[in-house]
mmJSON file of the N, C-alpha and C atoms, coordinates in Angstrom:
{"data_MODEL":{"atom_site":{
"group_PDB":["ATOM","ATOM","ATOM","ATOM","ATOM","ATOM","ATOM","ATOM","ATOM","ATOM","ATOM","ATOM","ATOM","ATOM","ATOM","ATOM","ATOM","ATOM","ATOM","ATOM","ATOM","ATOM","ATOM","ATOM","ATOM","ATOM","ATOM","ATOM","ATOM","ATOM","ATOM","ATOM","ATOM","ATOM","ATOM","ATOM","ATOM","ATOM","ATOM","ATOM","ATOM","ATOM","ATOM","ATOM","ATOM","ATOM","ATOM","ATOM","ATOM","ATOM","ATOM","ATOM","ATOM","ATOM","ATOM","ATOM","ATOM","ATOM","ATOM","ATOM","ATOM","ATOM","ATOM","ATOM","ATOM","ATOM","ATOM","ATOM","ATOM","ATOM","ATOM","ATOM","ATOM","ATOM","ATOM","ATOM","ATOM","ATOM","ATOM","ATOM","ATOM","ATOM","ATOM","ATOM","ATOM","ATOM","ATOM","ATOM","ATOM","ATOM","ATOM","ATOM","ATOM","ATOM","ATOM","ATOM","ATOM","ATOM","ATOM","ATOM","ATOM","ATOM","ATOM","ATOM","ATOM","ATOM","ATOM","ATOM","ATOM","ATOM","ATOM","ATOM","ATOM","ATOM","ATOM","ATOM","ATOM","ATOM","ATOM","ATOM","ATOM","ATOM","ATOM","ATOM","ATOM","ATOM","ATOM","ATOM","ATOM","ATOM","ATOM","ATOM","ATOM","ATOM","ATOM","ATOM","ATOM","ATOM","ATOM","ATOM","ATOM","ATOM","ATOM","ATOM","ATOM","ATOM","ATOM","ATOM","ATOM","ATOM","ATOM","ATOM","ATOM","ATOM","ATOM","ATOM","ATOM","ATOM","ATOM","ATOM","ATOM","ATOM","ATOM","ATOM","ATOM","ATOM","ATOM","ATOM","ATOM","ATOM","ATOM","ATOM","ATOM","ATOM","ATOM","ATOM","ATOM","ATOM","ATOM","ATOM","ATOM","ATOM","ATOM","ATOM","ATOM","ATOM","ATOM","ATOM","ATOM","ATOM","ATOM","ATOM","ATOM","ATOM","ATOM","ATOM","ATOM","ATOM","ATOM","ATOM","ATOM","ATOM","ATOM","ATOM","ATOM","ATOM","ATOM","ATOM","ATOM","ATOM"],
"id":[1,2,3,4,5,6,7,8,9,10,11,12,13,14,15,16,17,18,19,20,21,22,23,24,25,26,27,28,29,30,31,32,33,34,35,36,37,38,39,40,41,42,43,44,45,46,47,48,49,50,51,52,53,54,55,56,57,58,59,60,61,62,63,64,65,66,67,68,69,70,71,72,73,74,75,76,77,78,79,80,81,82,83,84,85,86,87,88,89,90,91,92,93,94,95,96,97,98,99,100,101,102,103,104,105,106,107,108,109,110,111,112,113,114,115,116,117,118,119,120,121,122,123,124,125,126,127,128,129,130,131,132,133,134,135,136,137,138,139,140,141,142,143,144,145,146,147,148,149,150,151,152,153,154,155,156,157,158,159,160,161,162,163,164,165,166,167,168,169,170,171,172,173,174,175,176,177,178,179,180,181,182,183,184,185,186,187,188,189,190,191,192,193,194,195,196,197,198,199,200,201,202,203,204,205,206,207,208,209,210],
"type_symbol":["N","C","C","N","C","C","N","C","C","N","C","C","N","C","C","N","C","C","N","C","C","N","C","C","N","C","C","N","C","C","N","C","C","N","C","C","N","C","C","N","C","C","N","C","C","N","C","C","N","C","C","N","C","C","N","C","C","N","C","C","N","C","C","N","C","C","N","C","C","N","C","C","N","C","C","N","C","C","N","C","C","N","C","C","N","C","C","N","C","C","N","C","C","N","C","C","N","C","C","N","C","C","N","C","C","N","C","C","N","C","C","N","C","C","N","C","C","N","C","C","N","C","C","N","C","C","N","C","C","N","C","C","N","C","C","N","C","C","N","C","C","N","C","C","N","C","C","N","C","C","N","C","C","N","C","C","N","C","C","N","C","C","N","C","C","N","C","C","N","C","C","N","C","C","N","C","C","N","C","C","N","C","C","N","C","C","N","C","C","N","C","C","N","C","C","N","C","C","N","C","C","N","C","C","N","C","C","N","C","C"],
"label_atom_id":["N","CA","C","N","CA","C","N","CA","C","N","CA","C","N","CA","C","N","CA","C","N","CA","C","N","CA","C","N","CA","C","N","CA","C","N","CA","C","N","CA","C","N","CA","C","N","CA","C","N","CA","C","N","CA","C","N","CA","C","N","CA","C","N","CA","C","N","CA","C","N","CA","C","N","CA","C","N","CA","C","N","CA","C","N","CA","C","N","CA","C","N","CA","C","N","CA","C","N","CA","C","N","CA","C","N","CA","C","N","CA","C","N","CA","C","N","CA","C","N","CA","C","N","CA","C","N","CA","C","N","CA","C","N","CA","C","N","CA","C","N","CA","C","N","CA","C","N","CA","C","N","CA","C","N","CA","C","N","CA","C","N","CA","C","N","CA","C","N","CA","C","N","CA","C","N","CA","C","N","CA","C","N","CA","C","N","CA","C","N","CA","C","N","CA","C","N","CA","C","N","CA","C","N","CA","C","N","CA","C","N","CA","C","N","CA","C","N","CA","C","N","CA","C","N","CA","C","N","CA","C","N","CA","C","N","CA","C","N","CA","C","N","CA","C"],
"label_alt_id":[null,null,null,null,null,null,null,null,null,null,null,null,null,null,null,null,null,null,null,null,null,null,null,null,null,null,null,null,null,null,null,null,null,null,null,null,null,null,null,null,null,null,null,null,null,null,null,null,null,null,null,null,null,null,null,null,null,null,null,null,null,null,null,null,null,null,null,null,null,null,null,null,null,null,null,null,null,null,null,null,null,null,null,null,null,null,null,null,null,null,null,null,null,null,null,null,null,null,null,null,null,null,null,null,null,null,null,null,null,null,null,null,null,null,null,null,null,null,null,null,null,null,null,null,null,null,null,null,null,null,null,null,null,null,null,null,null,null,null,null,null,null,null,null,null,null,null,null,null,null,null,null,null,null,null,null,null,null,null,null,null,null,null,null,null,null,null,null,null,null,null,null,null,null,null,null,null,null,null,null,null,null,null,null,null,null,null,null,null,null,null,null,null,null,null,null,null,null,null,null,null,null,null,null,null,null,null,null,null,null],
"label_comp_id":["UNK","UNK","UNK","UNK","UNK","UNK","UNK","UNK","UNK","UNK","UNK","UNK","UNK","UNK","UNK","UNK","UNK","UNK","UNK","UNK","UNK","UNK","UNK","UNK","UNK","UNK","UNK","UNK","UNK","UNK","UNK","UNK","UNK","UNK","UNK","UNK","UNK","UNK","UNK","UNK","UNK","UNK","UNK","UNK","UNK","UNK","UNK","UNK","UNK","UNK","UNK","UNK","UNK","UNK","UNK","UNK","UNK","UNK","UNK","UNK","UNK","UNK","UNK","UNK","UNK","UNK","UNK","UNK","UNK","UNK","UNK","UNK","UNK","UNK","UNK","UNK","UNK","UNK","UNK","UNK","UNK","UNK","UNK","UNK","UNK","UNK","UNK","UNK","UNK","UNK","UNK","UNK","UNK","UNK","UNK","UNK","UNK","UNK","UNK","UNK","UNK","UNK","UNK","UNK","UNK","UNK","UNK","UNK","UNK","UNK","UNK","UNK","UNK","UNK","UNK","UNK","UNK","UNK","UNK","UNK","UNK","UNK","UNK","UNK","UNK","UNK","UNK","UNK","UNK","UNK","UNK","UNK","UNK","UNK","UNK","UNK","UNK","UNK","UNK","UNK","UNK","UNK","UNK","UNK","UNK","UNK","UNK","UNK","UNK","UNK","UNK","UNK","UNK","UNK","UNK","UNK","UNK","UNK","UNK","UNK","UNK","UNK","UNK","UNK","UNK","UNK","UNK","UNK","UNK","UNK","UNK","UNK","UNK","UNK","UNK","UNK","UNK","UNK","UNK","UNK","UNK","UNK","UNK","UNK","UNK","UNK","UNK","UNK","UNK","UNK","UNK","UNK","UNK","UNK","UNK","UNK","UNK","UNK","UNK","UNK","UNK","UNK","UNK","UNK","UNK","UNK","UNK","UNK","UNK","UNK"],
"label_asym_id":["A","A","A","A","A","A","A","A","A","A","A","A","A","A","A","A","A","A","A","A","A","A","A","A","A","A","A","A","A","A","A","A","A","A","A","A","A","A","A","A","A","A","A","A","A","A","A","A","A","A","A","A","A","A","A","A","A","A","A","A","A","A","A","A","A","A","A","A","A","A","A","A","A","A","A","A","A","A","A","A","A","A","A","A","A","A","A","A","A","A","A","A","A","A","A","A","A","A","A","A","A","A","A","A","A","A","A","A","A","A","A","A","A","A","A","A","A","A","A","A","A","A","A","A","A","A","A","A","A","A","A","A","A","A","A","A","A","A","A","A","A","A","A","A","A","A","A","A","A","A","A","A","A","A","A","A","A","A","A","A","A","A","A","A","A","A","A","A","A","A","A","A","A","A","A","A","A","A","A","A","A","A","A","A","A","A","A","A","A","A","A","A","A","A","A","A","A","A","A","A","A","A","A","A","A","A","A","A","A","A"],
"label_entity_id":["1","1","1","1","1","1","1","1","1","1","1","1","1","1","1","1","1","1","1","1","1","1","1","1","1","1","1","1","1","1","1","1","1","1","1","1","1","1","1","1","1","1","1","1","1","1","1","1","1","1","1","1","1","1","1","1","1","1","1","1","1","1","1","1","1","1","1","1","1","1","1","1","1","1","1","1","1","1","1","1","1","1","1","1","1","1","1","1","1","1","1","1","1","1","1","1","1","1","1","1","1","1","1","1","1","1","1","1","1","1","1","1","1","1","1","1","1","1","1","1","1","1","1","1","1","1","1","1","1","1","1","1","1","1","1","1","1","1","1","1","1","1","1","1","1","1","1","1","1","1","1","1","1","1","1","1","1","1","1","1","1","1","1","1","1","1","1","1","1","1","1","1","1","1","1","1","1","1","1","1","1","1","1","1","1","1","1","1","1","1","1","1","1","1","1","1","1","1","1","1","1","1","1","1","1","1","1","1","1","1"],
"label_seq_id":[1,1,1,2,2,2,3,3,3,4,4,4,5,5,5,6,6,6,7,7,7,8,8,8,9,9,9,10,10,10,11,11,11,12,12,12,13,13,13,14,14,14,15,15,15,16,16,16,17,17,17,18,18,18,19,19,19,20,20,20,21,21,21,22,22,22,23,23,23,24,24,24,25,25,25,26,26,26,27,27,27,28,28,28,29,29,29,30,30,30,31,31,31,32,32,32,33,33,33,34,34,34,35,35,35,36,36,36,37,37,37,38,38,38,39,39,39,40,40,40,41,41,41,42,42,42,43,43,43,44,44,44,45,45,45,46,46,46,47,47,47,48,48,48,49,49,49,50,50,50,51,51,51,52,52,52,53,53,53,54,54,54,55,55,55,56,56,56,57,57,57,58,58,58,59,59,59,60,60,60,61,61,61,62,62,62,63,63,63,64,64,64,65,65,65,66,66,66,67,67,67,68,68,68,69,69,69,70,70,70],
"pdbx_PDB_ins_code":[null,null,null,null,null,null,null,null,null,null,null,null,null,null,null,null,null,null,null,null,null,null,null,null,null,null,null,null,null,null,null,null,null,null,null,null,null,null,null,null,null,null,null,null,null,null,null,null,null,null,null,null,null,null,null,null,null,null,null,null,null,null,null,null,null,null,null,null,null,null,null,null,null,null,null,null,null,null,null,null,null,null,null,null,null,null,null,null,null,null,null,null,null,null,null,null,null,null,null,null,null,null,null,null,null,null,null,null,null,null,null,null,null,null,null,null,null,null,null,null,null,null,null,null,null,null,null,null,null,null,null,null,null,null,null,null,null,null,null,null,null,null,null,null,null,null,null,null,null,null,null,null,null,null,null,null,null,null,null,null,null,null,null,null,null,null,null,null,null,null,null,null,null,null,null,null,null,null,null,null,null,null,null,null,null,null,null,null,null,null,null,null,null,null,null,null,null,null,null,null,null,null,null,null,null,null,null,null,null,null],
"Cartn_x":[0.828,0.0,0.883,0.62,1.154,2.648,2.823,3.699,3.546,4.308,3.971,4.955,4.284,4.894,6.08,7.236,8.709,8.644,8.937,9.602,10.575,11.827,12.958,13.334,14.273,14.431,15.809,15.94,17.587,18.428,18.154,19.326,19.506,20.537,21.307,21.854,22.167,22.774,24.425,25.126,26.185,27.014,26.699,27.047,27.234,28.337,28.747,27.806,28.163,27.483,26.201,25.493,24.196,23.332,23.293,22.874,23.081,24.294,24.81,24.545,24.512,23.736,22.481,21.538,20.281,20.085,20.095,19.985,20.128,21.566,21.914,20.962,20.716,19.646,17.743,17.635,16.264,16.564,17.645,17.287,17.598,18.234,18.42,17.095,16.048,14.932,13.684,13.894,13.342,13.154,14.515,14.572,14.449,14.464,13.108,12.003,11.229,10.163,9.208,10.133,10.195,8.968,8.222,7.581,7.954,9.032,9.101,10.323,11.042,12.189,12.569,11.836,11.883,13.23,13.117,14.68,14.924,14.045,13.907,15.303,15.662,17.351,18.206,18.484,19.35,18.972,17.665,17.486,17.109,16.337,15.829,16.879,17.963,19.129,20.066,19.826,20.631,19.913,20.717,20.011,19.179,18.539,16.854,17.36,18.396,18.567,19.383,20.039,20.451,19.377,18.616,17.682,16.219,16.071,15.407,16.071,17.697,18.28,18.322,18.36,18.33,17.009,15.557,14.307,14.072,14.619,13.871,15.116,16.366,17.149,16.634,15.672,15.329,13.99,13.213,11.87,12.07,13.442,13.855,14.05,14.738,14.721,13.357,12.272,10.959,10.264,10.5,9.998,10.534,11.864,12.737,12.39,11.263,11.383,11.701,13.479,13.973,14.832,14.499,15.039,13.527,13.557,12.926,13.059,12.423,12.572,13.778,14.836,15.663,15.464],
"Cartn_y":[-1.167,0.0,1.245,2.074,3.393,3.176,2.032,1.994,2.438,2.819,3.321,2.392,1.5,0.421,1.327,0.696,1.284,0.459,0.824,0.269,0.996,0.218,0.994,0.793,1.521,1.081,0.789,-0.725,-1.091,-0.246,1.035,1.699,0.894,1.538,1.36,-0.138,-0.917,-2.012,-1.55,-2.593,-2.467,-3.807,-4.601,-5.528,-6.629,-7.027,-8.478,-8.231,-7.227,-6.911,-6.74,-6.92,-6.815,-7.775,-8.975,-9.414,-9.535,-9.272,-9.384,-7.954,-7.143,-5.545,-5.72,-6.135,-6.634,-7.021,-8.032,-9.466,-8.496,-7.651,-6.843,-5.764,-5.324,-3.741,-4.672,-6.079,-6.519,-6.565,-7.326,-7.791,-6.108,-5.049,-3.793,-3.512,-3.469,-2.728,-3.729,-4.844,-5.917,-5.601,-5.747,-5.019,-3.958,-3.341,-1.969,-1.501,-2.811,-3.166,-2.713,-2.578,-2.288,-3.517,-3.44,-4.203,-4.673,-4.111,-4.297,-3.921,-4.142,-3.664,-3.679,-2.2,-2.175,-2.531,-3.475,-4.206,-3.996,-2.878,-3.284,-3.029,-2.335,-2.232,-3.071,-3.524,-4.457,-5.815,-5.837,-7.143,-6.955,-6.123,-6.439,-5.875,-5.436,-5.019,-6.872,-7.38,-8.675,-9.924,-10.753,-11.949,-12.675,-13.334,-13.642,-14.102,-15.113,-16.408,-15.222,-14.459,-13.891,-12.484,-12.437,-11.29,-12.117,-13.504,-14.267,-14.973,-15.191,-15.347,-14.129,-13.242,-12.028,-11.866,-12.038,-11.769,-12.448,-14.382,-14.62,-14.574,-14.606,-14.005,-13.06,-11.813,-11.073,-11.717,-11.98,-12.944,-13.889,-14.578,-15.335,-14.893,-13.522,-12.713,-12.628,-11.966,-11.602,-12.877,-13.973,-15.01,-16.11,-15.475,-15.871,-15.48,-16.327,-15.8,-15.206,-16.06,-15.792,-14.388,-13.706,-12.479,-11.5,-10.636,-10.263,-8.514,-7.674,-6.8,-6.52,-5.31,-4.938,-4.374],
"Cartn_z":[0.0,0.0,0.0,-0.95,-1.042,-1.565,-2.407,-3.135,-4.609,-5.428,-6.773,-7.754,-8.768,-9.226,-10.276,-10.62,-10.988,-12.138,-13.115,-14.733,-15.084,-15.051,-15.143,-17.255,-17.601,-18.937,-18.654,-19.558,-19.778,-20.544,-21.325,-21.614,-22.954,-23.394,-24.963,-25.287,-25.988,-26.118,-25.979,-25.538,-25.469,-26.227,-26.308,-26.87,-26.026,-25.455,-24.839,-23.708,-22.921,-21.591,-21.295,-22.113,-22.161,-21.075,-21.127,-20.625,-19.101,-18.19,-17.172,-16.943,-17.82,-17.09,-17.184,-17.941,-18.179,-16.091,-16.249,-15.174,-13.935,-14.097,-12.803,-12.191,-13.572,-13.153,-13.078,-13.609,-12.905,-11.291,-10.857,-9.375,-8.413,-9.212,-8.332,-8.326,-8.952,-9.811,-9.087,-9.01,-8.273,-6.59,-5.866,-4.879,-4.232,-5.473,-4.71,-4.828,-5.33,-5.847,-6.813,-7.649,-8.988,-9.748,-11.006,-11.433,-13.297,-13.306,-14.849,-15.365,-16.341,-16.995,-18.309,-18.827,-20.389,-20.908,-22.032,-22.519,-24.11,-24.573,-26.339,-26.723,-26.672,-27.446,-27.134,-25.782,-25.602,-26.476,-26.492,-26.802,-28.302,-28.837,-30.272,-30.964,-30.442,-31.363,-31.658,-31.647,-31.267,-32.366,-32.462,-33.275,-31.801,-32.798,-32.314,-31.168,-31.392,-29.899,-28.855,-28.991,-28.042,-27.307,-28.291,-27.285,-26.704,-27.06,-26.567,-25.358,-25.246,-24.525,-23.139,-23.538,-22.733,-22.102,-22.898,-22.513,-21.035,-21.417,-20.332,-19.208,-19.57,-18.221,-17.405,-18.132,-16.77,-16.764,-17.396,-16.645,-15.34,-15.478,-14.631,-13.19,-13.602,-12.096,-11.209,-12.507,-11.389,-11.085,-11.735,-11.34,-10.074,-9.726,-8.651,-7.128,-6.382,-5.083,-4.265,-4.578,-3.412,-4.014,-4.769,-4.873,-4.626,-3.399,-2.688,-2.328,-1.872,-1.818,-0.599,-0.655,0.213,1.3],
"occupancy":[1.0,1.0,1.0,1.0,1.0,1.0,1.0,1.0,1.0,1.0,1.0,1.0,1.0,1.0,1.0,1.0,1.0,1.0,1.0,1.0,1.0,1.0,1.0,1.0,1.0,1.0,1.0,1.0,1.0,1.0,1.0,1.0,1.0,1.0,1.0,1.0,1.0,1.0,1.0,1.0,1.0,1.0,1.0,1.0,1.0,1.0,1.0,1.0,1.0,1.0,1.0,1.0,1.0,1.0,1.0,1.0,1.0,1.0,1.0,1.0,1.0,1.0,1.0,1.0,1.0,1.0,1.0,1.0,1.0,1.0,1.0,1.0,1.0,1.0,1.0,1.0,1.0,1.0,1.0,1.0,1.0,1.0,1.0,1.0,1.0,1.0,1.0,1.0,1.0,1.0,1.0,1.0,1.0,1.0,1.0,1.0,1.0,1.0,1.0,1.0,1.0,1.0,1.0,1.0,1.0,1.0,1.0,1.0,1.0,1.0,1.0,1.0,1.0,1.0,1.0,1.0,1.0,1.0,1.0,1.0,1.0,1.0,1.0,1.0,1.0,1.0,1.0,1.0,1.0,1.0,1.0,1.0,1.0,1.0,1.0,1.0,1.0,1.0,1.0,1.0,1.0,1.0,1.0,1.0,1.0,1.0,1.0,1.0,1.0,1.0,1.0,1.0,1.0,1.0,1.0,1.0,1.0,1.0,1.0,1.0,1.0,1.0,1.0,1.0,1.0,1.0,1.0,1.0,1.0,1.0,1.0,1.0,1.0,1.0,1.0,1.0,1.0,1.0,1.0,1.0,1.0,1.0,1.0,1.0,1.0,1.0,1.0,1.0,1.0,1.0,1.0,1.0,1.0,1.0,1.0,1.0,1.0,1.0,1.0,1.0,1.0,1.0,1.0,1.0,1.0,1.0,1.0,1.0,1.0,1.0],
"B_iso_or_equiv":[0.0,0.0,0.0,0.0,0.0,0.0,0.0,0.0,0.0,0.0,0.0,0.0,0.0,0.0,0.0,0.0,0.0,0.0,0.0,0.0,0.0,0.0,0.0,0.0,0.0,0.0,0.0,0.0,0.0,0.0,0.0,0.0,0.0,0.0,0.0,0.0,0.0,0.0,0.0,0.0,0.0,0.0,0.0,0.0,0.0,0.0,0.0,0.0,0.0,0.0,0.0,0.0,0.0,0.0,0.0,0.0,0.0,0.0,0.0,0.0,0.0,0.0,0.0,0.0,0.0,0.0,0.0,0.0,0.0,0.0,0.0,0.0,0.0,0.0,0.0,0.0,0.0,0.0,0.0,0.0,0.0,0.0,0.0,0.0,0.0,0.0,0.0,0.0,0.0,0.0,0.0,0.0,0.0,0.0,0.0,0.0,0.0,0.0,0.0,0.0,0.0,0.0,0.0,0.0,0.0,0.0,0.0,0.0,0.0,0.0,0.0,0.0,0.0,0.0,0.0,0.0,0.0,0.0,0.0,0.0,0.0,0.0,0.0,0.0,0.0,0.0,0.0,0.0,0.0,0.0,0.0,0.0,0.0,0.0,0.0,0.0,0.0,0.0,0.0,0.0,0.0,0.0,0.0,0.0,0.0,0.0,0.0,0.0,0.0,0.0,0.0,0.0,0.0,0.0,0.0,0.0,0.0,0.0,0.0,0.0,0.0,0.0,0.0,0.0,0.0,0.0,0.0,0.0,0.0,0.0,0.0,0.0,0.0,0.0,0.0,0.0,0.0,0.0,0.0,0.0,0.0,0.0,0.0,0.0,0.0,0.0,0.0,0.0,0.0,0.0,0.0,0.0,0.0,0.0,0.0,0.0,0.0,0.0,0.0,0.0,0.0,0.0,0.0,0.0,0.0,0.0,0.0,0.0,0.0,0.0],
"pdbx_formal_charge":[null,null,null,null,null,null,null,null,null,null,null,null,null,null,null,null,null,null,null,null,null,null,null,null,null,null,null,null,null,null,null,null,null,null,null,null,null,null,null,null,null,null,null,null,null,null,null,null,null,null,null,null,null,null,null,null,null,null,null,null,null,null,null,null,null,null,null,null,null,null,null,null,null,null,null,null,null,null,null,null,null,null,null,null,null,null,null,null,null,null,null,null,null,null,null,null,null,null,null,null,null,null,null,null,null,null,null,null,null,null,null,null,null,null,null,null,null,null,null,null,null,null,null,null,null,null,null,null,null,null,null,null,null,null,null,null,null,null,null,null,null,null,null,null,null,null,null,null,null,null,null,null,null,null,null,null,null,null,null,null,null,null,null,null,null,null,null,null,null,null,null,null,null,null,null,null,null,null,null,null,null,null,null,null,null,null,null,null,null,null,null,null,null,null,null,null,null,null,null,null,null,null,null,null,null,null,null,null,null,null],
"auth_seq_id":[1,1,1,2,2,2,3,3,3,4,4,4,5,5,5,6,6,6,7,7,7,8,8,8,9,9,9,10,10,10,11,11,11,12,12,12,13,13,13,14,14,14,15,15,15,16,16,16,17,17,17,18,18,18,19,19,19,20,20,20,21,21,21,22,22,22,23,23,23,24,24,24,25,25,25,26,26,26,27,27,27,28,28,28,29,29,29,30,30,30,31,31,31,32,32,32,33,33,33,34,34,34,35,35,35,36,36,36,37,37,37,38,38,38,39,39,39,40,40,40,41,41,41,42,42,42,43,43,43,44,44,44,45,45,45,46,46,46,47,47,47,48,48,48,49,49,49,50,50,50,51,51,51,52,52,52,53,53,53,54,54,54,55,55,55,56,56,56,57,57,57,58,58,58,59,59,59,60,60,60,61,61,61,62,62,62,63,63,63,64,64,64,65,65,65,66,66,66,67,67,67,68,68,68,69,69,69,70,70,70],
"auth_comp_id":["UNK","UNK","UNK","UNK","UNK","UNK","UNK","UNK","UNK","UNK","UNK","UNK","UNK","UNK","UNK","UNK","UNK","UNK","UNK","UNK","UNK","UNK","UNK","UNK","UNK","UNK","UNK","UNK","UNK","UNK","UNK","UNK","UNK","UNK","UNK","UNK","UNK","UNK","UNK","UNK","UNK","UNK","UNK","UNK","UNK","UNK","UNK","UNK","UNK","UNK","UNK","UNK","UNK","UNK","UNK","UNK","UNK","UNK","UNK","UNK","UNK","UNK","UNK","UNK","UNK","UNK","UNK","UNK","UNK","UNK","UNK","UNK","UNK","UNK","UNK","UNK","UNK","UNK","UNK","UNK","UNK","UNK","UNK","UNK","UNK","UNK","UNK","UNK","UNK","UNK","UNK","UNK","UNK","UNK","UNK","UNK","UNK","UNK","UNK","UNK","UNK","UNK","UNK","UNK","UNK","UNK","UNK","UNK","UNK","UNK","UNK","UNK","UNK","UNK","UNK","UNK","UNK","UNK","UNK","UNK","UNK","UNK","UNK","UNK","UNK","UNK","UNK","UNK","UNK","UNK","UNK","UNK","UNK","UNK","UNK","UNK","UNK","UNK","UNK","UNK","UNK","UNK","UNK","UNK","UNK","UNK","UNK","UNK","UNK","UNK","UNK","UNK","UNK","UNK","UNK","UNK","UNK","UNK","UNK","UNK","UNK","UNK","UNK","UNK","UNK","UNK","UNK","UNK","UNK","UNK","UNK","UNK","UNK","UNK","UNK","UNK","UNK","UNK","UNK","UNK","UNK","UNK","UNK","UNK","UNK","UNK","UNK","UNK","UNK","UNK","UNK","UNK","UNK","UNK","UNK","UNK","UNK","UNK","UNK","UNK","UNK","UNK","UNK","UNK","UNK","UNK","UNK","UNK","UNK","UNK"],
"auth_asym_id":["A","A","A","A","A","A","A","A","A","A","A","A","A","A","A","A","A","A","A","A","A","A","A","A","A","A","A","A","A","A","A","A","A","A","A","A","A","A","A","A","A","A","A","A","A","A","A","A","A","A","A","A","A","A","A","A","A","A","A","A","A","A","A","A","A","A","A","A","A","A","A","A","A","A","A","A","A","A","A","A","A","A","A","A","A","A","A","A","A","A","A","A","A","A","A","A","A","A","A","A","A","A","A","A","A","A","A","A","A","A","A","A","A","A","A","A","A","A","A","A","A","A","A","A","A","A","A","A","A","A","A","A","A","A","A","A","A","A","A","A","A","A","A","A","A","A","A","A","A","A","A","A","A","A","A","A","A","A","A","A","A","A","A","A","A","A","A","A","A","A","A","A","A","A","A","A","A","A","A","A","A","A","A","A","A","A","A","A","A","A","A","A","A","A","A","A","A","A","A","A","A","A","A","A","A","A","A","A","A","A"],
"auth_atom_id":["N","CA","C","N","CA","C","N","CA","C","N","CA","C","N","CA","C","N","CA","C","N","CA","C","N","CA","C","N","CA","C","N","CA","C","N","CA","C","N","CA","C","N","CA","C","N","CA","C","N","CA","C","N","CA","C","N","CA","C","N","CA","C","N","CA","C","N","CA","C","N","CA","C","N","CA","C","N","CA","C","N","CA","C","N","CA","C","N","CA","C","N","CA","C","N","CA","C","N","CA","C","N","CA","C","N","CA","C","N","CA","C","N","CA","C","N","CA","C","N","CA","C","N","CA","C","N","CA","C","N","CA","C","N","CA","C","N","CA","C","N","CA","C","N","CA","C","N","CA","C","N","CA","C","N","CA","C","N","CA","C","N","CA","C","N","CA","C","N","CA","C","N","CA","C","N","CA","C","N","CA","C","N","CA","C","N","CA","C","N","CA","C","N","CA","C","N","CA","C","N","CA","C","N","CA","C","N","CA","C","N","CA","C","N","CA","C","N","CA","C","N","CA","C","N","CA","C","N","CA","C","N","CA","C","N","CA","C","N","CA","C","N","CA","C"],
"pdbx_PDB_model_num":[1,1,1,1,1,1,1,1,1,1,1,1,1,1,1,1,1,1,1,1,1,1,1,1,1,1,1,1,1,1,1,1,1,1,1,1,1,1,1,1,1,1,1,1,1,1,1,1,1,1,1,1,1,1,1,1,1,1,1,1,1,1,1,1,1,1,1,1,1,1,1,1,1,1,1,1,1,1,1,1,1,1,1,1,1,1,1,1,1,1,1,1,1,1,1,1,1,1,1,1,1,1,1,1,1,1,1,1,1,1,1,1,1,1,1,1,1,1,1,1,1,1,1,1,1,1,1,1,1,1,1,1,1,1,1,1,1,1,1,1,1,1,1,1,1,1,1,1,1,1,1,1,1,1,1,1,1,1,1,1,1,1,1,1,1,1,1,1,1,1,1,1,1,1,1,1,1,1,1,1,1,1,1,1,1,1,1,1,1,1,1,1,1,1,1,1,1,1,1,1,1,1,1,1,1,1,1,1,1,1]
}}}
């Protein structure tokens, strides 16, 4: 109650790092109970398997229990 839900955006593609900044800024964004994390550039800049690779890496986060608010 009297929280205001957070959608952060992943920012620019970077190339290799993408995904491990991806993953990093869900569980920061997660933990402060954050509800979402726009990913289009990181990911639709990329061939299919790697921004499908990337998609559900951060799905994986909000779907992770035990990563919880701070």
């Amino acid at each position: 109650m009297g929280r205001v839900g957070l959608i952060n955006s992943g920012g620019e593609s970077h190339g290799a790092s993408d995904l491990k900044e991806a993953v990093y800024t869900a569980v920061v964004i997660k933990h402060a109970g954050g509800m979402g994390l726009i990913s289009g550039r990181k990911a639709f800049q990329k061939p299919i398997k790697d921004g499908i690779e990337l998609l559900h890496a951060i799905q994986d986060v909000y779907l992770d229990k035990s990563i919880s608010l701070a």
